[in-house]
C-alpha positions as CSV (number, residue, x, y, z in Angstrom):
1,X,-38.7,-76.2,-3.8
2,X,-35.6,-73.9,-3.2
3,X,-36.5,-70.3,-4.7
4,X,-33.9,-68.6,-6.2
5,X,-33.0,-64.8,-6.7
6,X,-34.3,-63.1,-9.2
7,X,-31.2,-61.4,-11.6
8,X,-33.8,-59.1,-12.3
9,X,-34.2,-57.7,-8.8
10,X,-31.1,-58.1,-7.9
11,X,-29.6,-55.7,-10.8
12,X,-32.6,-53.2,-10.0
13,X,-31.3,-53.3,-6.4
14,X,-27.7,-52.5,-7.0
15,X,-28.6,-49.7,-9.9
16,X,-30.9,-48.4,-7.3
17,X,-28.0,-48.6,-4.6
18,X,-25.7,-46.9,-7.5
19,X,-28.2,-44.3,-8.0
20,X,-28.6,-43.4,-4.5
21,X,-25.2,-43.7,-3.6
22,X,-24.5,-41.4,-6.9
23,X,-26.6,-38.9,-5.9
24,X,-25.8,-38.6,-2.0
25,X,-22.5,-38.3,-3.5
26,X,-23.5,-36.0,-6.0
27,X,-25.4,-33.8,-3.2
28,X,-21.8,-33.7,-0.9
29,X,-20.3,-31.9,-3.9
30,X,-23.0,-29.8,-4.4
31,X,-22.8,-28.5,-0.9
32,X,-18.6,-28.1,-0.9
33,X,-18.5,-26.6,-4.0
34,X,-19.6,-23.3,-2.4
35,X,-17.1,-23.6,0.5
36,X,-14.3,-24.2,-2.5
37,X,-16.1,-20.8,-4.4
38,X,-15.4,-19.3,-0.7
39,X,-12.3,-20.6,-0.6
40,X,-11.2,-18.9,-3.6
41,X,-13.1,-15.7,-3.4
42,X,-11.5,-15.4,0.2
43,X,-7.8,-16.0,-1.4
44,X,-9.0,-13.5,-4.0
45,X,-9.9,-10.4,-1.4
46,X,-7.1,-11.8,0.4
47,X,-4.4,-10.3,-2.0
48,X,-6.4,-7.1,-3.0
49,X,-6.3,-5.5,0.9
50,X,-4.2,-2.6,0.8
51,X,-1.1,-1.6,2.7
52,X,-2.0,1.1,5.8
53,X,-1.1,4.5,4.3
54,X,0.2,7.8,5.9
55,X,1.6,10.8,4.9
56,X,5.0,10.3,3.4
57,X,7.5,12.3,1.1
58,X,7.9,11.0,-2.1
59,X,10.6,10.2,-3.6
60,X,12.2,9.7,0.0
61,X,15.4,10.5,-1.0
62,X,17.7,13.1,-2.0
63,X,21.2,14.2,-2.8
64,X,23.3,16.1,0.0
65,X,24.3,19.6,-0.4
66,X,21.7,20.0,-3.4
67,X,18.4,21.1,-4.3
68,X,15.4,18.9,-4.4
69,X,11.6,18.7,-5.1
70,X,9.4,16.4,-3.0
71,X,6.1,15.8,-2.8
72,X,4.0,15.4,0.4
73,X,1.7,12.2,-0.4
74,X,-1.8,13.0,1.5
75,X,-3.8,9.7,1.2
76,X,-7.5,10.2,3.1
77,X,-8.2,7.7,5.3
78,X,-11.5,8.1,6.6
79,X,-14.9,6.7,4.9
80,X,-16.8,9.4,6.3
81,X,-15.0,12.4,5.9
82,X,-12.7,14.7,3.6
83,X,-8.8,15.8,4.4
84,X,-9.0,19.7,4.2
85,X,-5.9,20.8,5.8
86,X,-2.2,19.9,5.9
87,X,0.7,21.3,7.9
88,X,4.1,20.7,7.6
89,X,6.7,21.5,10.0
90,X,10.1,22.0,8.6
91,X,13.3,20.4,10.2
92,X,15.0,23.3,12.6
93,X,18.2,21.6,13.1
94,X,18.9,21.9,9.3
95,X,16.7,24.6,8.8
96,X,16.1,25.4,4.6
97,X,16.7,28.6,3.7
98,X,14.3,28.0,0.1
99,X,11.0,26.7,0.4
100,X,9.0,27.0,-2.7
101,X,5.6,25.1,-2.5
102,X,4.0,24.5,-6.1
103,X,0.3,25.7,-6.7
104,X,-2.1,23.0,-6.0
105,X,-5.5,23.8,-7.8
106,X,-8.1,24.1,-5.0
107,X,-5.6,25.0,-2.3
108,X,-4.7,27.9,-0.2
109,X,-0.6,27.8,0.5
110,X,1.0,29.7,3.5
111,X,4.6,29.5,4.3
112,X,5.7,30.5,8.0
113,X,9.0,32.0,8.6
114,X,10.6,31.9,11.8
115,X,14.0,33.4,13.0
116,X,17.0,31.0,13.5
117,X,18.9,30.7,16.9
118,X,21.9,30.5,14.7
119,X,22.2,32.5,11.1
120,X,23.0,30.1,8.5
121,X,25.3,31.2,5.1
122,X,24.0,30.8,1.6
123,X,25.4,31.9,-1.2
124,X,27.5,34.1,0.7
125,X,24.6,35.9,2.6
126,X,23.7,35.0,6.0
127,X,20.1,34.2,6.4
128,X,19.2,34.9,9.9
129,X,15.1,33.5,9.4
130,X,13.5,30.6,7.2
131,X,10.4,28.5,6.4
132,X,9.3,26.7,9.2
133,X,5.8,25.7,8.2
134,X,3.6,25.4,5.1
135,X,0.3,25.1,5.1
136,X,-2.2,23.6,2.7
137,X,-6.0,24.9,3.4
138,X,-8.7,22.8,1.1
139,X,-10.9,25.5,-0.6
140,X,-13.8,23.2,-1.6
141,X,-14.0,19.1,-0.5
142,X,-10.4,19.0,-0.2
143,X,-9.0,15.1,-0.3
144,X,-12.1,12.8,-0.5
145,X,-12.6,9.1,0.6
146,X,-11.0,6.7,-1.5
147,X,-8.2,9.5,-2.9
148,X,-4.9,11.1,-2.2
149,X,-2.9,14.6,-3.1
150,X,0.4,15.2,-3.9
151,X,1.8,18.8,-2.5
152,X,4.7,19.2,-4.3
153,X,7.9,21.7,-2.7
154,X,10.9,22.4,-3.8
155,X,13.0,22.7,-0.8
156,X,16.9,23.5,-0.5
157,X,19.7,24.1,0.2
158,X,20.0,20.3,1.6
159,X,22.2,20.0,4.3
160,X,25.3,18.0,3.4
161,X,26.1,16.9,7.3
162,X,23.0,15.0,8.0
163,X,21.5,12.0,6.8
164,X,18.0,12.3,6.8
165,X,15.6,14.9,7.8
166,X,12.1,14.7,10.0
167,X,9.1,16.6,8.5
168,X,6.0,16.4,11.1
169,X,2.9,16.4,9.9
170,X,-0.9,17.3,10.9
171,X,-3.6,16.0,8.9
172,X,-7.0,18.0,9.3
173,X,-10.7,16.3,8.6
174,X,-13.5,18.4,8.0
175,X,-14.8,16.4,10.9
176,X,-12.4,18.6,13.3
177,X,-10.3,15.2,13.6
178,X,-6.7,15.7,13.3
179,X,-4.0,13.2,12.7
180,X,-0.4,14.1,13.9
181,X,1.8,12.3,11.5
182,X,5.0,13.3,14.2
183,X,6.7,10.1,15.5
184,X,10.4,9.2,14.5
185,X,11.3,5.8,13.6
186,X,14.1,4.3,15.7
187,X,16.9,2.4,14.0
188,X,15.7,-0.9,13.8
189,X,12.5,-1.0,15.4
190,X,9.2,-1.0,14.4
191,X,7.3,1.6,12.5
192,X,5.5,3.8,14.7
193,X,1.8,4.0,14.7
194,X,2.0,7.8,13.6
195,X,5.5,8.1,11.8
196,X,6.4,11.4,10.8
197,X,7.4,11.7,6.9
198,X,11.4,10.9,6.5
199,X,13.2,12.3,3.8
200,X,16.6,10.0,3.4
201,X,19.7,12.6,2.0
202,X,22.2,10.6,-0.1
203,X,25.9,11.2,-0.9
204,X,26.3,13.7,-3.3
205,X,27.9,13.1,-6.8
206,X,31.6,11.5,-7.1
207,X,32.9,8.7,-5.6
208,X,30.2,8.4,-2.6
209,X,28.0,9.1,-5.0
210,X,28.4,6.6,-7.6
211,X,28.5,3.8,-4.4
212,X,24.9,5.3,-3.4
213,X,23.9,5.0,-7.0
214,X,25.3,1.8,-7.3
215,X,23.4,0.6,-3.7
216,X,20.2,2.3,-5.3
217,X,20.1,-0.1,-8.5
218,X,20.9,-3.3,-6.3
219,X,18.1,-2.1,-4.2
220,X,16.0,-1.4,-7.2
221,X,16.9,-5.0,-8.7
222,X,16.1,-6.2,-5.4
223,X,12.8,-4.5,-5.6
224,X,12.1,-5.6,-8.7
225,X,12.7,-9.2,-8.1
226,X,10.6,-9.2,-5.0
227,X,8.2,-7.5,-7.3
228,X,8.9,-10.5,-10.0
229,X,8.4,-13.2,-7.0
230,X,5.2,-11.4,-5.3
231,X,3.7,-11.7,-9.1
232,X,4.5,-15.4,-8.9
233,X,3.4,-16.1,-5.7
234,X,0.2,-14.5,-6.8
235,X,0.0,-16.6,-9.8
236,X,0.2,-19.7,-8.4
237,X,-2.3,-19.3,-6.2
238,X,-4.8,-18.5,-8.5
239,X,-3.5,-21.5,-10.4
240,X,-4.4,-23.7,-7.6
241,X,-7.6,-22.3,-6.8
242,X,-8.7,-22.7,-10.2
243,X,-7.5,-26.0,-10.4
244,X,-9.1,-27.0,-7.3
245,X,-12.9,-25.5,-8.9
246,X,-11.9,-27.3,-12.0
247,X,-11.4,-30.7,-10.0
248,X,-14.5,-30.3,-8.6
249,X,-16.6,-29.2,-11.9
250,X,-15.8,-32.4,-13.1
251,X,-16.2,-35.1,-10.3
252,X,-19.8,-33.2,-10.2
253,X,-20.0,-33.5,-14.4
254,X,-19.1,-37.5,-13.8
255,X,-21.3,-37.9,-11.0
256,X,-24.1,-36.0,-13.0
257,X,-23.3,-38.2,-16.1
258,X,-23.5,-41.6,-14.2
259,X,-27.1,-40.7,-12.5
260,X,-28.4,-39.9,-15.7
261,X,-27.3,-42.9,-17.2
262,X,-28.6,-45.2,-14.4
């Protein structure tokens, strides 16, 4: 007598096949969903790493011939120690005959004077000495970890034959450390490691002017649509991250679903 397969054991065979395949399948999600969770945290800290700061002048431009206030931007870059000292060197082949820092709660301000190899006219007078330094001495902490300081100058009269001008700066930890902020850029090369703050001078009002204005707002609409695109680059990559997580939540629901039903 031929004996035949049982249904019964047969079915029981291929639900237990099912179920083991379900939940091998079930535990190879379970171990990639942390690598997408990775994946998407690492996108995440991706985006949030900051630019490398310096010292700059801010706004970094300025009308020839004029009168201006800028502001030294001091970010601290060390964990482990405080900014307590700032020097700036002014520009000596367009030396500024006014130089008036603004008080800065918690800071001492000197201004250095030096004579000029050449005696420059203003308002009819000749100046034969200016400003040649200012410096900023921290009373207490001084620029923390994690912060910045604005020193904020009003400096003229700009010279209306030159197109930008060089401040070098030294940044002084309470750790003795100094940074010299004193490298010029070169046209179209790379930043420097070190690049001294650059003030940019800009035609002064009339025709020039109203083409440097002009070149300012397509620079700023420029700006602004990088600014635009940079948001939606951003958004879409969250988008996808979250739709890859979502993907994944429910292949591991189904899988979930099908085990308990078998």
């Amino acid at each position: 007598m031929t004996n035949t397969p049982d249904m019964t054991d047969a079915a029981g065979a291929t639900a237990g096949a099912d179920t083991a395949g379900g939940a091998g399948r079930g535990r190879r999600l379970a171990r990639r969903l942390p690598v997408v969770g990775g994946i998407a945290a690492g996108g995440v800290l991706l985006l949030a790493v900051p630019a490398f700061a310096h010292v700059s002048v801010q706004p970094g431009t300025a009308p020839k011939g004029g009168y201006a206030t800028v502001n030294f931007k001091v970010p601290n870059e060390r964990d482990n120690a405080s900014t307590v000292k700032l020097e700036v060197s002014l520009p000596t082949d367009h030396p500024l005959a006014s130089v008036m820092p603004q008080p800065v709660p918690g800071w001492q301000i000197e201004v250095t004077k030096a004579k000029l190899a050449k005696p420059i006219e203003m308002h009819g007078e000749k100046i034969n000495e200016a400003p040649s330094k200012i410096t900023w001495t921290a009373d207490g902490k001084g620029v923390e970890p994690g912060q910045f300081q604005q020193f904020p100058v009003s400096v003229g009269q700009l010279p209306d034959n030159a197109d930008q001008l060089v401040f070098k700066a030294l940044q002084t930890y309470d750790n003795k450390e100094v940074v010299r902020w004193i490298e010029p850029a070169k046209p179209g090369g790379p930043e420097p490691e070190n690049p001294a703050p650059v003030l940019t001078l800009t035609a002064a009002d009339g025709a020039d002017g109203a083409a440097a204005k002009s070149g300012a707002q397509a620079k700023d609409t420029a700006a602004d649509a990088g600014a635009v695109s940079g948001s939606d680059t951003t958004a879409r990559v969250l988008a996808v991250v979250g739709i890859v997580v979502g993907i994944a939540g429910v292949a591991f629901g189904v899988l979930a679903g099908r085990r308990r039903s078998a």
